[in-house]
mmCIF file as gemmi writes it, N, C-alpha and C atoms, coordinates in Angstrom:
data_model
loop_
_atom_site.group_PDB
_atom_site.id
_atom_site.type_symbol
_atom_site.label_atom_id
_atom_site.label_alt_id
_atom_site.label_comp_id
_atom_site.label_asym_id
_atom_site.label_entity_id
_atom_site.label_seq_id
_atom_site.pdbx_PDB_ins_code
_atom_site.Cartn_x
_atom_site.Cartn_y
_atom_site.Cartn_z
_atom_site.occupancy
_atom_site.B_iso_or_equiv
_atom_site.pdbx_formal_charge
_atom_site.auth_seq_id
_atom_site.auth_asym_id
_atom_site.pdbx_PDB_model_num
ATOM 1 N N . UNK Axp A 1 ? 117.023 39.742 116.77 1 0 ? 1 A 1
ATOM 2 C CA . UNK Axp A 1 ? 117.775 40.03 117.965 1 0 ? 1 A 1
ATOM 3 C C . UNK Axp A 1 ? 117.255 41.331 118.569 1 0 ? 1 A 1
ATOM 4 N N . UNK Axp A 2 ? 116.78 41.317 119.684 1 0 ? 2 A 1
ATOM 5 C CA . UNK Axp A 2 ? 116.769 42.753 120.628 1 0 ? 2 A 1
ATOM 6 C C . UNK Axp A 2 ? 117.434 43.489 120.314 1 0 ? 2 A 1
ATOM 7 N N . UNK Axp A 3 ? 117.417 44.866 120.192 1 0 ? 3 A 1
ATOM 8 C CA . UNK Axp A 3 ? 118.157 46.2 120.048 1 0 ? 3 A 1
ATOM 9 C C . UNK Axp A 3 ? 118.937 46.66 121.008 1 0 ? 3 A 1
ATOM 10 N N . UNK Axp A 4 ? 118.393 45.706 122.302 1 0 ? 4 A 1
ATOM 11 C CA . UNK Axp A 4 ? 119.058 46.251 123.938 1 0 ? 4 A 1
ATOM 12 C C . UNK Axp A 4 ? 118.888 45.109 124.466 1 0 ? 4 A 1
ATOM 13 N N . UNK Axp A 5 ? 119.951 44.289 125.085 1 0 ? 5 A 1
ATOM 14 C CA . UNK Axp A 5 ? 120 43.764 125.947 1 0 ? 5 A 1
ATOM 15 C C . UNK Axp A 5 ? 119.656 43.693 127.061 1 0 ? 5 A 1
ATOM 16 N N . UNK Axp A 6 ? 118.551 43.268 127.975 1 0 ? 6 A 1
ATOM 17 C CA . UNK Axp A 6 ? 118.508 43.441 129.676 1 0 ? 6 A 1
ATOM 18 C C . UNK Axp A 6 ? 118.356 42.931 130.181 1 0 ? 6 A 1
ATOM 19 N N . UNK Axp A 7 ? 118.424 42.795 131.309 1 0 ? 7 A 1
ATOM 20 C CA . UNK Axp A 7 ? 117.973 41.914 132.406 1 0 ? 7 A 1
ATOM 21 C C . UNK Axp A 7 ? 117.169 41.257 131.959 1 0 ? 7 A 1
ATOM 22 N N . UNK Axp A 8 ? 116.259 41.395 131.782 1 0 ? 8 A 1
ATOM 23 C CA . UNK Axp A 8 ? 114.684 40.729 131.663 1 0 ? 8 A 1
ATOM 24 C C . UNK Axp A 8 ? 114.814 40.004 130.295 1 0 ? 8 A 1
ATOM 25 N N . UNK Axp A 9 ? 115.664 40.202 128.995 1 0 ? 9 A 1
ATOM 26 C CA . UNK Axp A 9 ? 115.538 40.08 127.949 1 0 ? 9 A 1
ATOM 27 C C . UNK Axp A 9 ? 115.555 38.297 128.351 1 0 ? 9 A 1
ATOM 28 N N . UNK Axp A 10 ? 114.802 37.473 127.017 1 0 ? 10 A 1
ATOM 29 C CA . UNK Axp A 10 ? 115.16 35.896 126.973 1 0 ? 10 A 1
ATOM 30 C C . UNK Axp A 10 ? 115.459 36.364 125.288 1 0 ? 10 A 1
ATOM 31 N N . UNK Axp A 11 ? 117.019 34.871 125.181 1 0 ? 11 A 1
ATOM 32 C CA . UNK Axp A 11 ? 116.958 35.154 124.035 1 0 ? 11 A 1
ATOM 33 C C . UNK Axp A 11 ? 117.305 33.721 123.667 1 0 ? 11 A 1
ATOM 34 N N . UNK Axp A 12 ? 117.287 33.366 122.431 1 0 ? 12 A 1
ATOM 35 C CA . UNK Axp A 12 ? 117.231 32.244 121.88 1 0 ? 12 A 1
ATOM 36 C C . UNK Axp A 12 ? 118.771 31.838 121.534 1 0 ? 12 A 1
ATOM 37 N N . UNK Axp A 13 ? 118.796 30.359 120.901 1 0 ? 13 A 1
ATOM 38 C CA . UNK Axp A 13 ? 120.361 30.59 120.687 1 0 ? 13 A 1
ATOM 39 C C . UNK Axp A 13 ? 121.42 31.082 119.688 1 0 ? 13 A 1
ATOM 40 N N . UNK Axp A 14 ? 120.12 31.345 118.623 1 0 ? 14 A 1
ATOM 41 C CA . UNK Axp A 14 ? 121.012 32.277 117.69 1 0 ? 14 A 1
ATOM 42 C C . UNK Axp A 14 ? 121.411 33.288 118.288 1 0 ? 14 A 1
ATOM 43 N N . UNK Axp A 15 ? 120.541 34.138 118.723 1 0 ? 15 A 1
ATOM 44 C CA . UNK Axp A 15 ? 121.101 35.674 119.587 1 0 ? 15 A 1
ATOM 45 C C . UNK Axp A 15 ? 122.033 35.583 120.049 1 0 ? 15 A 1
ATOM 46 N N . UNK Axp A 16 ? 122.142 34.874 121.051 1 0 ? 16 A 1
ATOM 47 C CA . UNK Axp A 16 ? 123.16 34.676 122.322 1 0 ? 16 A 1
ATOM 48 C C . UNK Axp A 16 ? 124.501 34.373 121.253 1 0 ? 16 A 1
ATOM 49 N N . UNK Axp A 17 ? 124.342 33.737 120.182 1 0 ? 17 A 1
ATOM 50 C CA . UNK Axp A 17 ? 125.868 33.203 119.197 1 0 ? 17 A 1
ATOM 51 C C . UNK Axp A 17 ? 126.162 34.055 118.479 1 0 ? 17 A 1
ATOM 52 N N . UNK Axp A 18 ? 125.214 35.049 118.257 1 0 ? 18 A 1
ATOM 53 C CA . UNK Axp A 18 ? 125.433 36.838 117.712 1 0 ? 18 A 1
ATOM 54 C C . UNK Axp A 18 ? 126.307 37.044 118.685 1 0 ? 18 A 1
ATOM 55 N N . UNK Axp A 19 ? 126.062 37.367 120.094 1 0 ? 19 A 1
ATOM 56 C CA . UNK Axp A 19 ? 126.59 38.379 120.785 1 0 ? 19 A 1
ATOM 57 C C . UNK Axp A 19 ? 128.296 37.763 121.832 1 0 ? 19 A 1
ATOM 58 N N . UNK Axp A 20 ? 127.987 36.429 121.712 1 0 ? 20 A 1
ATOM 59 C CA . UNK Axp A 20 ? 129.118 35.767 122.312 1 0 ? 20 A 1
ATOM 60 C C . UNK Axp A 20 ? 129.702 34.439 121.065 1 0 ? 20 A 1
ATOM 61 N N . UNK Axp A 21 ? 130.725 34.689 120.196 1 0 ? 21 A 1
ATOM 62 C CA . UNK Axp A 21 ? 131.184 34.071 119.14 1 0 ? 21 A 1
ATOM 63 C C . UNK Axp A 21 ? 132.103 32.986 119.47 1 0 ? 21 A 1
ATOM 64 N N . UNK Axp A 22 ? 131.434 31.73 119.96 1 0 ? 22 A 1
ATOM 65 C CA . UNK Axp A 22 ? 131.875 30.838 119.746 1 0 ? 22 A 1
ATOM 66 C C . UNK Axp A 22 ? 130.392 29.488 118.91 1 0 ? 22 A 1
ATOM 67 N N . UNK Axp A 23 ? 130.85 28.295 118.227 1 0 ? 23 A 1
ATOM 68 C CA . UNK Axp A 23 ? 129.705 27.6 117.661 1 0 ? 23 A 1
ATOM 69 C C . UNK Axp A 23 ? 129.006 26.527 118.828 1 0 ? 23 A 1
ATOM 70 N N . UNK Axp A 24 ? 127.761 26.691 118.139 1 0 ? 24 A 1
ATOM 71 C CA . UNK Axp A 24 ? 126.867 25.912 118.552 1 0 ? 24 A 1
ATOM 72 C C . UNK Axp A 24 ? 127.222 25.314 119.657 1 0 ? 24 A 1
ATOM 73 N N . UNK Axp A 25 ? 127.976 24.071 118.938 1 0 ? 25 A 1
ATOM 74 C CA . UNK Axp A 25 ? 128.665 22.779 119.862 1 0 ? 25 A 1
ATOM 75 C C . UNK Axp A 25 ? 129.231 22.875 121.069 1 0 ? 25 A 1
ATOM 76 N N . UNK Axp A 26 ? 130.08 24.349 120.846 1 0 ? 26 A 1
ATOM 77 C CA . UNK Axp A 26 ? 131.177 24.621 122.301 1 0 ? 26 A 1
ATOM 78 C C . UNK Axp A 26 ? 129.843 25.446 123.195 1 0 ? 26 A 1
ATOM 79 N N . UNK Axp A 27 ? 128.95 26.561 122.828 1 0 ? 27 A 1
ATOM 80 C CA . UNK Axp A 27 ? 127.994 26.827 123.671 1 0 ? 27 A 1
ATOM 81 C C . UNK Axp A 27 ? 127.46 25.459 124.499 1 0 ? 27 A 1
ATOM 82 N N . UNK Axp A 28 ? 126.995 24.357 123.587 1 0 ? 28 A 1
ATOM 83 C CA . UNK Axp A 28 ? 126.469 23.46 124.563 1 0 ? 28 A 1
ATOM 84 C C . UNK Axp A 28 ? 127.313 23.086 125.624 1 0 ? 28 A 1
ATOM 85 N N . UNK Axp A 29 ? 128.659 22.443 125.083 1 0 ? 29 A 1
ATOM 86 C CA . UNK Axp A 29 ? 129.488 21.975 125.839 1 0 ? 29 A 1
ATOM 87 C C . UNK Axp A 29 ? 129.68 23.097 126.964 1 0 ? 29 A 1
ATOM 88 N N . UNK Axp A 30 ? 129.406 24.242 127.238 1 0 ? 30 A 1
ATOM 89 C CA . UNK Axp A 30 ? 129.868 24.85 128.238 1 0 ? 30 A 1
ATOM 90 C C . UNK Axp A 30 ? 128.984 25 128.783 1 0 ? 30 A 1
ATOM 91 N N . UNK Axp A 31 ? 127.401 24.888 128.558 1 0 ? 31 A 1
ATOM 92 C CA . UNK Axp A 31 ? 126.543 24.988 128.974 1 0 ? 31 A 1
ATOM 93 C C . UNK Axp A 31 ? 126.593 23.7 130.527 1 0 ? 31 A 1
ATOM 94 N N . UNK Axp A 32 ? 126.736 22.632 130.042 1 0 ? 32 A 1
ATOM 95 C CA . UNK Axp A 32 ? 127.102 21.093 130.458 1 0 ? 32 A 1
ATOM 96 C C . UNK Axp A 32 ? 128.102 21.175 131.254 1 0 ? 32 A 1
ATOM 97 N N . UNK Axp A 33 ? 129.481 21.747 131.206 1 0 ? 33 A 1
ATOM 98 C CA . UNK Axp A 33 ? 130.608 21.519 132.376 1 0 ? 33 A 1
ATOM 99 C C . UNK Axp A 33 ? 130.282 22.907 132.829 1 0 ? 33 A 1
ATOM 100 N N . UNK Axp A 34 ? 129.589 24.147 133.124 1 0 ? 34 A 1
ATOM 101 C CA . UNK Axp A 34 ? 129.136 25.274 133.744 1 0 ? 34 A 1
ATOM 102 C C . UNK Axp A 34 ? 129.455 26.145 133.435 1 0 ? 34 A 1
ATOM 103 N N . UNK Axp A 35 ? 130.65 26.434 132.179 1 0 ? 35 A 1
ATOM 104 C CA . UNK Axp A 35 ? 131.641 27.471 132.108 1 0 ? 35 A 1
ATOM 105 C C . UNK Axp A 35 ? 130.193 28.764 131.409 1 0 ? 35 A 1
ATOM 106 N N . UNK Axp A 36 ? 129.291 28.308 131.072 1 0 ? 36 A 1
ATOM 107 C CA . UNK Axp A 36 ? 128.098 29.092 130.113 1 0 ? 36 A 1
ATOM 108 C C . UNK Axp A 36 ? 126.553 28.431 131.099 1 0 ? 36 A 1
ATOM 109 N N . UNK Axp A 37 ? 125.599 29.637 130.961 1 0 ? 37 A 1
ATOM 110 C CA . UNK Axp A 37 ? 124.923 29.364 132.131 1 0 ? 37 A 1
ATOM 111 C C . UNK Axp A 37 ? 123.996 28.199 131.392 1 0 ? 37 A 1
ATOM 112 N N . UNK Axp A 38 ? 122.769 27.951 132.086 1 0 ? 38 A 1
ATOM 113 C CA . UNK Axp A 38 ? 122.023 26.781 131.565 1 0 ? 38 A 1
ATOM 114 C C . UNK Axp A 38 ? 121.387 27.343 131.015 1 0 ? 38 A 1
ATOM 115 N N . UNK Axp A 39 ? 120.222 26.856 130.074 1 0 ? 39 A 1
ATOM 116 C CA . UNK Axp A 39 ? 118.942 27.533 129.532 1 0 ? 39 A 1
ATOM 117 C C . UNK Axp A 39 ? 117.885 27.32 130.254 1 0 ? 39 A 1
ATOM 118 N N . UNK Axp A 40 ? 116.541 27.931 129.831 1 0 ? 40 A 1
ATOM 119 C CA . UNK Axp A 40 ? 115.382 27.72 130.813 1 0 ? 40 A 1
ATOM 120 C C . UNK Axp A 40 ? 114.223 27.145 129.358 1 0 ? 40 A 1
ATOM 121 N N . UNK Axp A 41 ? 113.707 25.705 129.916 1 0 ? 41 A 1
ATOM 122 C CA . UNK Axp A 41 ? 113.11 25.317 129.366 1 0 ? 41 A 1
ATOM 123 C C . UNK Axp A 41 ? 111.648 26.141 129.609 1 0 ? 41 A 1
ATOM 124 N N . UNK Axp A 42 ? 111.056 26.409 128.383 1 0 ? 42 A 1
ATOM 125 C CA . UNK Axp A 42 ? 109.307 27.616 127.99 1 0 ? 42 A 1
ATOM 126 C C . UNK Axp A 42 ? 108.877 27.005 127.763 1 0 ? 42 A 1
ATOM 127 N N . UNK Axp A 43 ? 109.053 25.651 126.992 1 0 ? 43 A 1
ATOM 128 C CA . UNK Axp A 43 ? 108.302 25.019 125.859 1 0 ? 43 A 1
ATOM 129 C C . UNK Axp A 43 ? 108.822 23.548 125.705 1 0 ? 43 A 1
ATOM 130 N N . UNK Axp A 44 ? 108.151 22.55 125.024 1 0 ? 44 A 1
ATOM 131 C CA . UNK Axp A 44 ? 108.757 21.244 124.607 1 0 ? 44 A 1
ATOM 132 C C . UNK Axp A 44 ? 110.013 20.975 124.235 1 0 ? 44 A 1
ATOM 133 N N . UNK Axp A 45 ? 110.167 22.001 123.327 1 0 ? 45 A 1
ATOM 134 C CA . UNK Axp A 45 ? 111.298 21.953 122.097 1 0 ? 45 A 1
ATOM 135 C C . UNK Axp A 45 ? 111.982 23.528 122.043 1 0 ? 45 A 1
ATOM 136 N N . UNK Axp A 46 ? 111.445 24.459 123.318 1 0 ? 46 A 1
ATOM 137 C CA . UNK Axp A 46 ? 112.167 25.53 123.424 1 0 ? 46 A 1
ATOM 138 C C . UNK Axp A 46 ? 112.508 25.714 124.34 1 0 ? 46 A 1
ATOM 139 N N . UNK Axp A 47 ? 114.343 26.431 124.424 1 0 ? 47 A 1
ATOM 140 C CA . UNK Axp A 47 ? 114.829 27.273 125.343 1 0 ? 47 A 1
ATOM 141 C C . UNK Axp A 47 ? 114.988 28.406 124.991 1 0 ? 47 A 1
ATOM 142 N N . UNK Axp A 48 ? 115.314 29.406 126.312 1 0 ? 48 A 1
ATOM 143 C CA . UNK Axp A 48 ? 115.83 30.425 126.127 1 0 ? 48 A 1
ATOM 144 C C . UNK Axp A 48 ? 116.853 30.641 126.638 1 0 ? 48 A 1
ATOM 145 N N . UNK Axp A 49 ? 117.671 31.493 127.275 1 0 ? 49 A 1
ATOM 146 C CA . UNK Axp A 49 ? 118.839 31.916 128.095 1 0 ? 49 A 1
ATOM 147 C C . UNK Axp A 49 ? 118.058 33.288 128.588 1 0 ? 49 A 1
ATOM 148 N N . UNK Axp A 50 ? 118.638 33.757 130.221 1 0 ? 50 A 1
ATOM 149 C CA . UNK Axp A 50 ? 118.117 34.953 131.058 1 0 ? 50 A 1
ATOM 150 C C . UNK Axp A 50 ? 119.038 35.86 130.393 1 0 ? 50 A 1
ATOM 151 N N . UNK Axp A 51 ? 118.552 37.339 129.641 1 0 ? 51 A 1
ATOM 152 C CA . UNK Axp A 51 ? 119.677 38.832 129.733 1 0 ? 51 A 1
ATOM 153 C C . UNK Axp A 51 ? 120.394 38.284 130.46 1 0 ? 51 A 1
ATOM 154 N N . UNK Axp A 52 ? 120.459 38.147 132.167 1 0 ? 52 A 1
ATOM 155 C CA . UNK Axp A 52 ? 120.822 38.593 133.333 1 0 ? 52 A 1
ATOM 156 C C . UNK Axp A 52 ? 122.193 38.033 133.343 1 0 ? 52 A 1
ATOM 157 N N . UNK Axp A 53 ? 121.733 36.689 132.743 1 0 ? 53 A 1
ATOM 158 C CA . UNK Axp A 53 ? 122.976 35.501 132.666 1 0 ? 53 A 1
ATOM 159 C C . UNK Axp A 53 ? 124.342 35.57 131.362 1 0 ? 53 A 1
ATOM 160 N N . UNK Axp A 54 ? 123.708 36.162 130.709 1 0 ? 54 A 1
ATOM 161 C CA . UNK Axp A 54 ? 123.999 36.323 129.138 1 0 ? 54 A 1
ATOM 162 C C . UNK Axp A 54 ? 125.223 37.883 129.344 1 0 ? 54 A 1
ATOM 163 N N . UNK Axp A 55 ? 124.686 38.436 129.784 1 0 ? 55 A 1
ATOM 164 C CA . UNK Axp A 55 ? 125.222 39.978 130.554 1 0 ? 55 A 1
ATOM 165 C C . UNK Axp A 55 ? 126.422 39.556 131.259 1 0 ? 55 A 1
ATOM 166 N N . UNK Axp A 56 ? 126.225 38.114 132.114 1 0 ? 56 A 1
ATOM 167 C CA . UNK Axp A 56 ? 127.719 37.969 133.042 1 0 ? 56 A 1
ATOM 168 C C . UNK Axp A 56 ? 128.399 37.732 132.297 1 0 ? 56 A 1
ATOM 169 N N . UNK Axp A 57 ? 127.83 36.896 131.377 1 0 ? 57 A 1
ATOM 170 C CA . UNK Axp A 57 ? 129.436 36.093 130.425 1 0 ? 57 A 1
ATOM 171 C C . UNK Axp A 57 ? 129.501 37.13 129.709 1 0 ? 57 A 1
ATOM 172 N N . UNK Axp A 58 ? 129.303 38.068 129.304 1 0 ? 58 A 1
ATOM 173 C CA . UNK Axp A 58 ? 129.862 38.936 128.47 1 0 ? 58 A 1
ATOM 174 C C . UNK Axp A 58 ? 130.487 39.717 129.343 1 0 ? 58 A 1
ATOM 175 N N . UNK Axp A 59 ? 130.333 40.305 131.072 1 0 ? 59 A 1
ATOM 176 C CA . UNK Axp A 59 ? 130.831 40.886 131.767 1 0 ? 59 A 1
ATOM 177 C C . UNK Axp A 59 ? 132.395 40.218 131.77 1 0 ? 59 A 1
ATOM 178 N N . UNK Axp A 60 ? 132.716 39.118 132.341 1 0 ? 60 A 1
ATOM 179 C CA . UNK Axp A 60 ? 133.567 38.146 132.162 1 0 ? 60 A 1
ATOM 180 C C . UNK Axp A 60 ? 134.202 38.197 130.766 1 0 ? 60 A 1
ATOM 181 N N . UNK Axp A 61 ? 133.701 38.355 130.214 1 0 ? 61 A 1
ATOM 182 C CA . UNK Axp A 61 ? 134.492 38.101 128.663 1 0 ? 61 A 1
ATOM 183 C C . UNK Axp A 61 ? 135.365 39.184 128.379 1 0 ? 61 A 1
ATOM 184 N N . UNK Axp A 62 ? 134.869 40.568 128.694 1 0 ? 62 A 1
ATOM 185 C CA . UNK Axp A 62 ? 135.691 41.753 129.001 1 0 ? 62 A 1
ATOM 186 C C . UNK Axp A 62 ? 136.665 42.428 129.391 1 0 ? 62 A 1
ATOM 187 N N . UNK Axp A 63 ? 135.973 41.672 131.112 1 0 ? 63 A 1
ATOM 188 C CA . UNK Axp A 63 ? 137.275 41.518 131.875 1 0 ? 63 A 1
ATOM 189 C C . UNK Axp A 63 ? 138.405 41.003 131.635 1 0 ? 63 A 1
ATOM 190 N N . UNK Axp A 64 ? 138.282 39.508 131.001 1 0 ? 64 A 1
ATOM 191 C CA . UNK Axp A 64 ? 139.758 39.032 130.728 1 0 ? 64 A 1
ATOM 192 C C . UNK Axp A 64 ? 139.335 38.126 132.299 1 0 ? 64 A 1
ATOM 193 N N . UNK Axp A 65 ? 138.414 37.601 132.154 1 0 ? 65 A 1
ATOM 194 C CA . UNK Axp A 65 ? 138.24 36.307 133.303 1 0 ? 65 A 1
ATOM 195 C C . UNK Axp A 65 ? 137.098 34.772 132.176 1 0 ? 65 A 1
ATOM 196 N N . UNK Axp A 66 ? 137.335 35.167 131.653 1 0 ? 66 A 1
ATOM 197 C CA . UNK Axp A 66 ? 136.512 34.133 130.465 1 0 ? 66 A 1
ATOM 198 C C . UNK Axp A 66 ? 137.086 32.863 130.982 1 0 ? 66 A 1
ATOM 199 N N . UNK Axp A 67 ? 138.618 32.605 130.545 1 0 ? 67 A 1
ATOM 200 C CA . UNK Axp A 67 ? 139.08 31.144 130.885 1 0 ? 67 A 1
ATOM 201 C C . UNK Axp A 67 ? 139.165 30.809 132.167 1 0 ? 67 A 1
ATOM 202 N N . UNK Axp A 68 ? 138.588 31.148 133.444 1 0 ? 68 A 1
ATOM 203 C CA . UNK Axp A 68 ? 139.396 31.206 135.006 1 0 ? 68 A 1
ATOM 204 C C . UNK Axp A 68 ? 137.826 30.778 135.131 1 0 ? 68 A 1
C-alpha cells in the first residue's frame, strides 16, 4: 500500500479494502449500482481504482454522506 494517498495514486483492490472497510463482494456491488466509483481497466486481468476517486469516497465517508 502507498504511504500517501494522491491524486495520481492507482491502487489495486486490496488497498482500496485497507483504506475503505467493507468486503470484496459489497465493493463490487457498489461499484455496479454507482454508490463506489468504477475501476480502470491497465491490463487483461488488471484493474486499478484513481487516488482521485478513492479520496471522494473517503471524503463522503467522513462527512456522514456515505448512505445519501
Amino acid at each position: 500500500m502507498p504511504t500517501t494517498l494522491t491524486e495520481n495514486s492507482l491502487l489495486r483492490l486490496p488497498q482500496v479494502l485497507a483504506l475503505i472497510p467493507v468486503s470484496r463482494s459489497a465493493w463490487r456491488a457498489g461499484c455496479k449500482s454507482g454508490r463506489f466509483p468504477e475501476p480502470v481497466k491497465i491490463g487483461p486481468r488488471t484493474s486499478v481504482w484513481k487516488g482521485s476517486d478513492i479520496l471522494k469516497v473517503l471524503e463522503k465517508i467522513t462527512s456522514g454522506e456515505a448512505g445519501k
